[in-house]
N, C-alpha and C positions, 0 to 999 in steps of 0.2 A: 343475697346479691353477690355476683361475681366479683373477686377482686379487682381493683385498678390495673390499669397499666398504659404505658403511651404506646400507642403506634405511628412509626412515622414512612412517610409514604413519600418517597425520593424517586423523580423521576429526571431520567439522562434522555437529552433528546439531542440528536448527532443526526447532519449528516455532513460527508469529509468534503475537504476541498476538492474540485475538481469534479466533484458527479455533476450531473445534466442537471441543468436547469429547472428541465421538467419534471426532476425525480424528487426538485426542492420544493417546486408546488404541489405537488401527488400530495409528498408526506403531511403539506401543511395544509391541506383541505383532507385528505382521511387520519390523521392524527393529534397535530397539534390546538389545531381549531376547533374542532371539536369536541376535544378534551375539556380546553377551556370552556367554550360556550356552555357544555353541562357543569363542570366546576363550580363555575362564578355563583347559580343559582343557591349552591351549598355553603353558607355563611358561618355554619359551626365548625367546619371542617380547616384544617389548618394544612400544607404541604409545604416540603421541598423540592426546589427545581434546578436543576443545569441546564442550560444550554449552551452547546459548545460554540465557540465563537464563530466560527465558517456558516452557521446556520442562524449565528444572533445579527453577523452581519448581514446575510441573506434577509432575513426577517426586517429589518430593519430598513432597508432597501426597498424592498417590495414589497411589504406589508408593516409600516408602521403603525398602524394603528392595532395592531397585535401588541407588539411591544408597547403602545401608552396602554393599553389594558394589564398587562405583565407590572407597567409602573405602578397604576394604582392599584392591584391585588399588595404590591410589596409593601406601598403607604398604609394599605387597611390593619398589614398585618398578617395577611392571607396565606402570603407566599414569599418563602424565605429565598432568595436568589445564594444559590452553590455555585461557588466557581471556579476554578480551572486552569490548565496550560490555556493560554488565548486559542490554540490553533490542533490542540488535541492532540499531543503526541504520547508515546509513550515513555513517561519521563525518564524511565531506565536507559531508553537510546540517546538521549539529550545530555551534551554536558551540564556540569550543575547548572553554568550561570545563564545557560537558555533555560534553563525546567525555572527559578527565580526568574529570569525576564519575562517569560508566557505568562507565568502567575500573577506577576502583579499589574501588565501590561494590560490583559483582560480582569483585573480587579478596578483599574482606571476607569476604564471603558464602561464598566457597569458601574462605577460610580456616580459616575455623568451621564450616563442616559437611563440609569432607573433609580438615582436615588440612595441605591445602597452600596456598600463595598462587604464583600464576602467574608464572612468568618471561616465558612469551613470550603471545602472543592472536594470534584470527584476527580479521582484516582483513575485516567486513561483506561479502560480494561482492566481498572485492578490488579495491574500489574505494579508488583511492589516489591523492594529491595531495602532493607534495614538503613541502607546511609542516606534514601531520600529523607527521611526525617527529618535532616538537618536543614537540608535546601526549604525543603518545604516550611518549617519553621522560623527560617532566616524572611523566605517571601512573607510572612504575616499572618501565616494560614493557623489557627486554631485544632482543627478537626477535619477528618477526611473519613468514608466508608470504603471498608474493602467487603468479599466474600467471607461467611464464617468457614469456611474452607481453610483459609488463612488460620486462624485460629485453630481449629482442630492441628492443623499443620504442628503450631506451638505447644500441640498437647493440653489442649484446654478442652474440656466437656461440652456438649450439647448443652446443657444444664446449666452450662457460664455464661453462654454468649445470648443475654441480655440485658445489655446496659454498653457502655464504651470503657477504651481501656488506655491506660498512657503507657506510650512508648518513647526509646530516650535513643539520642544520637548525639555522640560528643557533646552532651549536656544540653541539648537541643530538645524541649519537650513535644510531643503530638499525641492529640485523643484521635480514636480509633473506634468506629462501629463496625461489629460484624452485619451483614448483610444474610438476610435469611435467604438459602436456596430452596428451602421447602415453599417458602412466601413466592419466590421467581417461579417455579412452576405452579402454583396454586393459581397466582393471577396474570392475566386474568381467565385463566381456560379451566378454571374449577369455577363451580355456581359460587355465589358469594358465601353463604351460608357454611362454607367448609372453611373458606378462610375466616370467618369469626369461630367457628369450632376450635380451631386451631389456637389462634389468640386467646380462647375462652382456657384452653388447656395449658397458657404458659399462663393466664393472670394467676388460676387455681393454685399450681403450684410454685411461681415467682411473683407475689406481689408487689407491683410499684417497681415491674421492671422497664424494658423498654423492647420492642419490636422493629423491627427494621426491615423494608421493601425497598429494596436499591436495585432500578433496571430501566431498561428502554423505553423510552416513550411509546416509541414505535410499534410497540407490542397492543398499541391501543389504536386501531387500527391502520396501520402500512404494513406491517406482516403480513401474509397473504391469508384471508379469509375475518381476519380483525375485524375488520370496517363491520361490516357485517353483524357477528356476533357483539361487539362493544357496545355500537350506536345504534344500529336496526334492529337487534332481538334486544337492547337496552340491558346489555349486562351491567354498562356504566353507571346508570342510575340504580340499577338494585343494588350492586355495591356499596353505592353512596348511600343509599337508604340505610344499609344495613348499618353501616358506623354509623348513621346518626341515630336510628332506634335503639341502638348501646351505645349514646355515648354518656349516658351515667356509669360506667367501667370503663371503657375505651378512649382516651383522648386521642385523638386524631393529630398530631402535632408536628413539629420542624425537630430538624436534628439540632440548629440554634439552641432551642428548648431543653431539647432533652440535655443538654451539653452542659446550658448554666443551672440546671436543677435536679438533679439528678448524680451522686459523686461516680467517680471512677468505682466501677465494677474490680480494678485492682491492675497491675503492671505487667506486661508481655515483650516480649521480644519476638518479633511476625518472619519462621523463614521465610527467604525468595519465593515467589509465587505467584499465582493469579488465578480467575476464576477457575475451578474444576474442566471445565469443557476446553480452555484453553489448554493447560496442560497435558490436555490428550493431543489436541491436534499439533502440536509442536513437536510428536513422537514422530521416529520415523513412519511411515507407513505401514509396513508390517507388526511393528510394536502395538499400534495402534491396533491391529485389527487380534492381536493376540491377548490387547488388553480386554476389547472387546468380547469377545470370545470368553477368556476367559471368567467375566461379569456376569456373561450367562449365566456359565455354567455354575456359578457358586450361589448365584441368587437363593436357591431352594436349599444352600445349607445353612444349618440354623446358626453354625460359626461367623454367617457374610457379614452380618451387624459390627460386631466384634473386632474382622479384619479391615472391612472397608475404611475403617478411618486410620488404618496406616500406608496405606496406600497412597502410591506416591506416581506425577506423573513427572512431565518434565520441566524444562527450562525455557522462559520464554524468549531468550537470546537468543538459543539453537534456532531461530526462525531465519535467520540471519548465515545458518550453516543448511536445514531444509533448503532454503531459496538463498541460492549463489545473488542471484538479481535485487534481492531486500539489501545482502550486504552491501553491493554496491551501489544503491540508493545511498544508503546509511555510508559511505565510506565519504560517497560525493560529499552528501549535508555535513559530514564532518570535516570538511577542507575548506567548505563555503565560512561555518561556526570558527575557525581556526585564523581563514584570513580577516573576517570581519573582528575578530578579538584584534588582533595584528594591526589592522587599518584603525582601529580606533585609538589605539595609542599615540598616533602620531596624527599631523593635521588634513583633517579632513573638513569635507563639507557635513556640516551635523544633516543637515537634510535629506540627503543623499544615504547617508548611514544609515540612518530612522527608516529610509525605506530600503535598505538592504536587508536590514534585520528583521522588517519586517514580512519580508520574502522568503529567509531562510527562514522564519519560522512557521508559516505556510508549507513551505516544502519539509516539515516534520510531521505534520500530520500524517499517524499513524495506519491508519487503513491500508496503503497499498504497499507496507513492510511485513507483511502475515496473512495468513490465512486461516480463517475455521467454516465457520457455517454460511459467512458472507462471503462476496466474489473475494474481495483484499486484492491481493498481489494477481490474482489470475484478470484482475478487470484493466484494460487496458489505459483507459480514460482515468484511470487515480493515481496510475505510475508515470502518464505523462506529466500530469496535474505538478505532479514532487520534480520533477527537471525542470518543468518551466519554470518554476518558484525560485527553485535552487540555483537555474541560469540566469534569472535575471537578476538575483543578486549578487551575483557573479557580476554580470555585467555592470549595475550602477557601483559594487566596490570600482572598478576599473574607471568607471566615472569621478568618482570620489579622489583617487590618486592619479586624475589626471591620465591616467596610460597613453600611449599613443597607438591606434589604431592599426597602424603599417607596420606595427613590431611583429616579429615572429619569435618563436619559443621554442626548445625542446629541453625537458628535465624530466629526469631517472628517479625515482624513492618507489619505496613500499605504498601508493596509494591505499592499497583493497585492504592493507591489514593479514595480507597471509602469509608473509615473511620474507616475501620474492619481488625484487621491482619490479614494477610496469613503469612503461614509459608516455608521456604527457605531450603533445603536440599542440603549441594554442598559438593564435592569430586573432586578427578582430573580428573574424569570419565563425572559425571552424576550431572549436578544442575535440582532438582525438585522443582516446583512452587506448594502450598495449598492453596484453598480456606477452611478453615474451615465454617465457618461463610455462604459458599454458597455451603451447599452439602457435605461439606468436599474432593470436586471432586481437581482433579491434573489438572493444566490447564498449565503448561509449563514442558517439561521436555527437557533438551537439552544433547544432545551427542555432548560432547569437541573434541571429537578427529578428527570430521567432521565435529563438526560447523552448526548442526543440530538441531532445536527442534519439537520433536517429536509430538507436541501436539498443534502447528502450526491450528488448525483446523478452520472451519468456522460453525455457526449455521445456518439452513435455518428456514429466515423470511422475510416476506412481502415486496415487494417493488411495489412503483405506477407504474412501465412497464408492470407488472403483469397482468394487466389488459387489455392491448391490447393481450398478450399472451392467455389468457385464452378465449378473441376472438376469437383467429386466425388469424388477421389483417393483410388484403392481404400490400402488397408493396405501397408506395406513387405514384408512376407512375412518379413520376420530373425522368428527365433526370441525374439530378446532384444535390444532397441534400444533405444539412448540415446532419454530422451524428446526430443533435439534432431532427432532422425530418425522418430519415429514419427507415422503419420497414421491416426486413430482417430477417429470421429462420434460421439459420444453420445447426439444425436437425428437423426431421419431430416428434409428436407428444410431442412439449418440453409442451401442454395446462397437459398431461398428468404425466409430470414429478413437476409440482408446487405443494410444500408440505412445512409444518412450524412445526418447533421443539415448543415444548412447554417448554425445558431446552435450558440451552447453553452443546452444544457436546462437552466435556473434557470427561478428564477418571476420574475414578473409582465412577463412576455413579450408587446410588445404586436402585436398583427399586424391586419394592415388586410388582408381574404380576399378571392377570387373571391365574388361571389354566388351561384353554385350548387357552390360548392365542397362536397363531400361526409367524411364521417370518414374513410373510405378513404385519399382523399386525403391528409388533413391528414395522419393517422396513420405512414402512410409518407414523408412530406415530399413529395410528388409534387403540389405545390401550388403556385404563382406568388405571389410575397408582392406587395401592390398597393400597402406603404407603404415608407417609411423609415426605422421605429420601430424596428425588431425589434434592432437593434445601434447606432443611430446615440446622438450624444452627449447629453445630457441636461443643463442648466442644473440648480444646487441652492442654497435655501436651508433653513437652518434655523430652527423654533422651539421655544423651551423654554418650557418654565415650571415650578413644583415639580410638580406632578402630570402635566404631558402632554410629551412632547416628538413633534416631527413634521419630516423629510425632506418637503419640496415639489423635485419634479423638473418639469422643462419643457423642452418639445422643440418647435420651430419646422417643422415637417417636410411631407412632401409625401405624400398618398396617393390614389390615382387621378388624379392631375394634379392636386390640387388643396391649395393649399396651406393647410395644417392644423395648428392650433396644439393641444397635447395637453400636459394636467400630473395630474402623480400626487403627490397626498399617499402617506404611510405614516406611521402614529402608534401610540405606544405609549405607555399610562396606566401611571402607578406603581402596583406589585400586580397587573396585570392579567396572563392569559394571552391576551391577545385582539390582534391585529394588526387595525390598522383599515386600508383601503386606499382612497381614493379617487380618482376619475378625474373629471377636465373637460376637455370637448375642445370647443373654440371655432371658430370662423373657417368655420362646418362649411357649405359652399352648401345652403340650403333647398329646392332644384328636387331632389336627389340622396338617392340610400338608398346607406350604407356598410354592408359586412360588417366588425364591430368584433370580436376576441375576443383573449380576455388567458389565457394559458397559465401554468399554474401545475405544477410539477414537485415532486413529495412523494416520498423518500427514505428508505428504510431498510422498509419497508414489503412485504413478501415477496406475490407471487399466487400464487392455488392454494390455499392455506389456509381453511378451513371458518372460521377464526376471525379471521379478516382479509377484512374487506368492507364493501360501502357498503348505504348505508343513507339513505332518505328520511325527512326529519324528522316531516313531518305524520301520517306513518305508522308508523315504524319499522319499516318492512317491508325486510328486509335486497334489495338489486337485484345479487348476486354478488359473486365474491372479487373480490379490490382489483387483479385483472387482466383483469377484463370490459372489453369496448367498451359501451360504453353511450352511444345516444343518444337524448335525453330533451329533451321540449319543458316550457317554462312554468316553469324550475324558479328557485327564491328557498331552498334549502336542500338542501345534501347534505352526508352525514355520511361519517367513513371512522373506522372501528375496527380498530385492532389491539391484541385482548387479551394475545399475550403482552407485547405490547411494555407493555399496560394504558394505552393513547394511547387517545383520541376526538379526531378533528377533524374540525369543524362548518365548513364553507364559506355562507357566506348575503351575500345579498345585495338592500337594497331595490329593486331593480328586476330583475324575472323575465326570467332569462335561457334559452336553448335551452343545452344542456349535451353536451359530448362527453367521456367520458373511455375510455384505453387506455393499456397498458404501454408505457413504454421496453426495449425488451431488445437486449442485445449478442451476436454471434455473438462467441467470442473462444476463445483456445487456454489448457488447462492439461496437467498431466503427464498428464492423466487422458485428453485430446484435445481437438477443439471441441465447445464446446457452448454453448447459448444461456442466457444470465444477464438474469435481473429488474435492470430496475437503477433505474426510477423509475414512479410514477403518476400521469399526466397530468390533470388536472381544466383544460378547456376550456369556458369559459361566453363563448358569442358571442350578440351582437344585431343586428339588422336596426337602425340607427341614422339619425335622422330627427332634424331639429336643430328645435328653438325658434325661434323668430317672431327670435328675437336670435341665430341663429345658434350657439347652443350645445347642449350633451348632455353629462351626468352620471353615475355612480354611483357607489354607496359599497357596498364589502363588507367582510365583518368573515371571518376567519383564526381560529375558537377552538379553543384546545386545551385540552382536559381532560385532567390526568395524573390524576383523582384514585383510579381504579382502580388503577393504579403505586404510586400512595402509599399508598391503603389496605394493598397486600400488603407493602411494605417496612415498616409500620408494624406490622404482625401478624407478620411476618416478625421482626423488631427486639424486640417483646414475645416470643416464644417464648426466642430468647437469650439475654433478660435474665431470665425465669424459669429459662432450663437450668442459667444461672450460679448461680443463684442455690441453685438446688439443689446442682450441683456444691463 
């Protein structure tokens, strides 16, 4: 008879705050339900489960009678609940005492509605860092699974990693399981029969150790082609089968289990790290494809065994220097984290707090701070998802300390974290973000009353998939492939849509053109910049007063050879929704015509849509969805609507400008394959510029945003409820 040994079978089932609705019910009619329904019949068989909280509250909402089945598996014994930061972040981006709030927040939560409170939690992406320990162990947590990658990292053998291991932080104890990645790609896309092989090969030579499956639920079928093979060709049930016809060798059990019975395999210290695939994708791009590259080529040396496990990728922080846009997610939620610590010191309304906190913790949710195999940061809908979260606890702290609505603001600091201020414009209306120092460009601008920012945008740059793209790279032909090996088009010529910013796409971007430069052109970046505006540093002062506050930026600069002095107010009145912008550019030679034009970058705003489009003021004649190229002479006003968002913004401008506008879209990869994503709408108003007898040129535009269609339906919206109550 084969030796003993446990196996335990840990499943992560995610999906982030902010994805569609309908991408909540997909997964939970092709995976989660399904899972279960074949489970439950399997009564020998024992598992672990996560679910991350953005989907236990989904679940619970809309399918509770899922979760009482999830209660009574945990009653039986069945199913051991893992749990977690409540809202899935990755707790290396979290200060301590949000990664301990998440955790025991969502240990609450599953106390009272299933019964148990967690011993052990999954570790966000297995992203891990030696001082979590502590946090983690102060929150109550027992045990956590990371990658045996991890381990190898610490210079531990194939041959060690089964069983769990303690690790210490300022005297702060945590057991640790490696996670088999040979087990992650075995299941479920190998026949079952190979992953008992497998198993059969560690009892033989490790008896009475323990094995470990820690991965997606979703691999059971929401990955594209799962459903399918899981449930339809029934690989889930031969599975099952298979542990049960060994389970006189194989216990099938919880990592609970193996935890209290089973001693520590012996003591580690885990460097920084995370699963293998991640540490690639957080390389540069070319790194990446060098790594790539050279994996081939060493495959067929009999050395590769030998080196591969010193091998090292990168850092999951650099996600955060990859995407300019992740860090200022992460900069935001660290200002929101900083004031709600602040606000709580002093008197507040606890209720108000409770749900700030629980807004910024929402807006941590990790998916749209990174990117690998999934859309992440390139999907637009997860980056909004992390601002509204973030805004509106922004806005009830403001609740909380009473603010006054009619106040205006302007304050200077290092927001971003790069060692150079930006400067902060806030009102009850409208917070705008400055980079002086990068351009003098606007890179956040958020609308309170929707919980919106505007400037949300993404830059297009290089990534190593690029390159099968630009192939054309027919399909893998496997039957059933890890989404890390599948190559799949979602639309036809995206070899034709791969193009790279040479700026990051914010607004008030100032560019000095070619004179017969064309939208083509621009559109594509295939254009020669003539000045030294577009990123160079920016002088700033401030002025206040009770009603106005204004950012004055200036820049000494040189465009056409000619040396050019350029400053840009930005002013915001108390009450207002109105950004005011204005431009003086001096020093301008009178013999000379400049191409002047100021790029402005608008966010969160979908093309395609019958009900998202611009619109001429004079006329109100809608001119196409808010993905048209459009260019248009003479213009002093264009509008952009989008009803569901219930937005109108009104661009104007006293001096009549020629107008270019065009989508930003990225080619980028998800489980789904490549395809091309909306990611911003370009409103370009450039002029032929001819200076004043004194060597100057002007203009002033106004930025308005009308939510009041947004507020009318929350407010009709708001009356219906309070009549339902009222009845009820």
């Amino acid at each position: 008879m084969t030796n003993p040994i446990r196996f335990c079978l840990v499943l992560h089932n995610h999906q982030p705050i902010g994805n569609f609705d309908g991408v909540f019910e997909q997964a939970y009619q092709d995976s989660y339900l399904p899972f279960l329904d074949t489970y439950e019949g399997y009564r020998d068989l024992r598992i672990s489960l996560h679910t991350s909280g953005p989907l236990m509250e989904w679940l619970d909402e809309h399918h509770p009678e899922y979760v009482d089945r999830l209660a009574t598996l945990v009653a039986a014994g069945r199913i051991e609940i893992i749990g977690g930061p409540f809202y899935e972040p990755i707790m290396t981006m979290i200060p301590g005492r949000d990664r301990v709030g998440q955790i025991r927040s969502y240990a609450d939560w599953l106390e009272k509605r299933l019964g148990t409170r967690p011993q052990g939690i999954w570790m966000p992406e297995r992203v891990w860092e030696q001082s979590l320990t502590s946090d983690v162990a102060e929150a109550g947590v027992k045990y956590t699974l990371l990658d045996d990658c991890h381990f190898r990292n610490a210079g531990l053998t194939d041959d060690e990693l089964f069983g769990h291991f303690v690790t210490e932080d300022d005297g702060h104890l945590l057991s640790i399981f490696p996670g088999s990645e040979r087990l992650r790609y075995l299941i479920p896309f190998r026949e079952p029969h190979e992953t008992i092989d497998y198993l059969r090969h560690i009892a033989d030579r490790f008896p009475n150790s323990v094995a470990v499956f820690g991965d997606d639920g979703e691999k059971f079928g929401t990955w594209p082609e799962t459903h399918q093979h899981v449930y339809a060709n029934g690989w889930l049930r031969r599975f099952f089968d298979a542990l049960v016809e060994n389970q006189d060798w194989i216990s099938t059990t919880t990592l609970a289990d193996a935890y209290e019975n089973t001693p520590p395999r012996g003591k580690t210290y885990l460097p920084d790290g995370s699963y293998r695939e991640m540490t690639e994708w957080v390389l540069p791009a070319d790194q990446q494809n060098q790594l790539e590259d050279l994996t081939h080529e060493m495959e067929s040396d009999s050395r590769w065994p030998g080196i591969k496990r010193f091998m090292r990728g990168g850092f999951w922080r650099n996600f955060k220097v990859r995407y300019p846009e992740s860090n200022e997610m992460y900069a935001r939620m660290m200002q929101v984290s900083n004031r709600l610590n602040e606000v709580c010191r002093g008197a507040a309304d606890p209720a108000l707090i409770d749900d700030a906190r629980r807004e910024l913790y929402r807006g941590q949710c990790n998916c749209s701070y990174w990117h690998g195999a999934f859309g992440g940061i390139y999907l637009p809908h997860l980056r909004n998802a992390v601002y509204n979260h973030l805004i509106a606890a922004d806005n009830l702290l403001d609740r909380a300390v009473a603010a006054d609505d009619n106040q205006v603001d302007v304050t200077v600091e290092d927001f971003n974290f790069d060692a150079r201020p930006e400067a902060r414009l806030t009102s009850g209306k409208l917070i705008a973000y400055l980079a002086p120092a990068a351009g003098g460009q606007l890179y956040e601008l958020d609308v309170r009353s929707i919980c919106h920012n505007l400037a949300a945008t993404l830059t297009r740059r290089p990534e190593a998939y690029h390159r099968k793209v630009l192939r054309g790279a027919p399909g893998s032909g496997a039957d059933v492939a890890s989404i890390h090996d599948r190559i799949v088009f979602k639309q036809e010529g995206l070899d034709q849509k791969v193009t790279y910013d040479d700026y990051a796409r914010n607004t008030l971007v100032d560019h000095f053109l070619e004179g017969d430069v064309q939208l083509d052109a621009v559109r594509t970046g295939q254009f020669a910049e003539q000045g030294d505006f577009v990123q160079g540093a920016y002088g700033t002062k401030l002025r206040r007063s009770p009603e106005r506050v204004q950012v004055l930026m200036t820049r000494q600069g040189v465009a056409e050879g000619a040396a050019i002095q350029l400053t840009k107010g930005v002013t915001l009145a108390a009450g207002s929704s109105t950004l005011e912008v204005a431009y003086l550019m001096e020093n301008v030679p009178a013999d000379r015509e400049f191409h002047f034009g100021i790029e402005f970058n608008l966010a969160g705003l979908p093309s395609g849509a019958d009900d998202r489009y611009f619109y001429r003021h004079e006329t109100k004649n809608r001119q196409g969805h808010l993905g048209t190229c459009l260019d248009l002479e003479d213009v002093d006003h264009l509008g952009l609507v989008d009803q569901w968002l219930g937005l109108d913004i009104g661009w104007s401008s006293e001096r009549a400008a020629n107008m270019w506008t065009f989508p930003i879209e990225t080619v980028s990869q998800s489980e789904g394959g490549f395809e091309l994503v909306h990611q911003s709408v370009v409103l370009f108003p450039h002029w032929r510029v001819r200076a004043d007898k004194n060597g100057r040129w002007a203009v002033t535009m106004q930025l308005k945003i009308d939510t009041s269609m947004a507020e009318s339906r929350m407010h009709n919206l708001q009356s219906v409820q309070t009549a339902e109550s009222l009845v009820s």
